[in-house]
Every structure is written in C-alpha cells, then in structure tokens.
C-alpha positions, 0 to 999 in steps of 0.5 A: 601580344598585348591582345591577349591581356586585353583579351582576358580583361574584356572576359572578366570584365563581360563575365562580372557585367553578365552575373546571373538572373535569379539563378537561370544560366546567363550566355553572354552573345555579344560584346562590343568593344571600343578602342581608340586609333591608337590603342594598337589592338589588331581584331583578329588577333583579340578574337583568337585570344578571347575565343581561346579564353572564353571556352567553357565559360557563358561567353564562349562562341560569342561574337566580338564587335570592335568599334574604332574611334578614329585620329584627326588633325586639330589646328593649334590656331583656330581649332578646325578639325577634321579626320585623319586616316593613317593611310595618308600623309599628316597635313602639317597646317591647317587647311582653313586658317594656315596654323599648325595641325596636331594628330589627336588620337586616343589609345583607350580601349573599353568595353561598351556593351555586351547582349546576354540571354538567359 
C-alpha cells in the first residue's frame, strides 16, 4: 500500500514542477515516472492512487507512464554484466569467466518528466 505515498509525492512533486505560466491555467498531461526492479511499485495500483488524488487538480485525467529499470547479474570477478529477468533462476557464476555473480538492483523511485499545456 506504499503506492499511495508514492502516489501523493509524484502529485505534489508534478504540481510544484507545473506552477503556472503568467498566469494562464496549466494542465499537467503526462507524467513519467522511473522506478528501479526493485522499488516494489505495482502500476496499476499507483494509477488508482494518483487518478484518486489528482481529482479537481491540473493533474487530474492525466496519463501515468511508469519506466522500469531493470536488475542484473554483475561478476564479483571480471565484472561482466548482463540482464536478469525475475522470471528465471539467478546464475550464481559468471557465464564468462566462472566468478561469482551478484543481483544489482536498484529500488528508486523518481520522476522523470511531466508534459504540461497551457
């Protein structure tokens, strides 16, 4: 349930980014969000929350983008990468040089870009 924290930070956040332009009244169109393998963030789950959040706001019917960056497998040895999808096992050595792998993920979570018109 941690979507809807995240949820409320990317409005605030999109809100204070948008402010206005001389005046006119800015809609907020677009936001685009990137979050690591392992930020745990469900999409539909954030777009309940920030359609909910975002009603009779400048953000409010906008479309939520959410980027994923992806884990992967880093020898301890030579330092060959390469990408791990969670729907398989972790190869626990390297497949190049035999040394021992470790999942580098990274569980932030931010927001890239929002599209605005005025």
């Amino acid at each position: 349930m941690h979507e809807a924290a995240i949820a409320q930070a990317i409005l605030d956040t999109a809100l204070t980014a948008a402010g206005q332009d001389g005046g006119k009244k800015i809609k907020i169109i677009r936001i685009v969000i990137v979050a690591g393998a392992l930020a745990g963030i469900e999409q539909p789950s954030l777009e309940m929350y920030l359609t909910e959040l975002a009603r009779g706001t400048p953000a409010e019917g906008t479309v939520l983008e959410l980027k994923s960056t992806p884990a992967r497998l880093v020898c301890r040895t030579c330092g060959h990468a390469m990408p791990f999808d969670s729907g398989r096992t972790v190869d626990v050595q390297c497949d190049q040089c035999g040394g021992p792998n470790r999942l580098e993920a990274d569980d932030a979570c931010y927001l890239e870009s929002i599209e605005v018109e005025s």
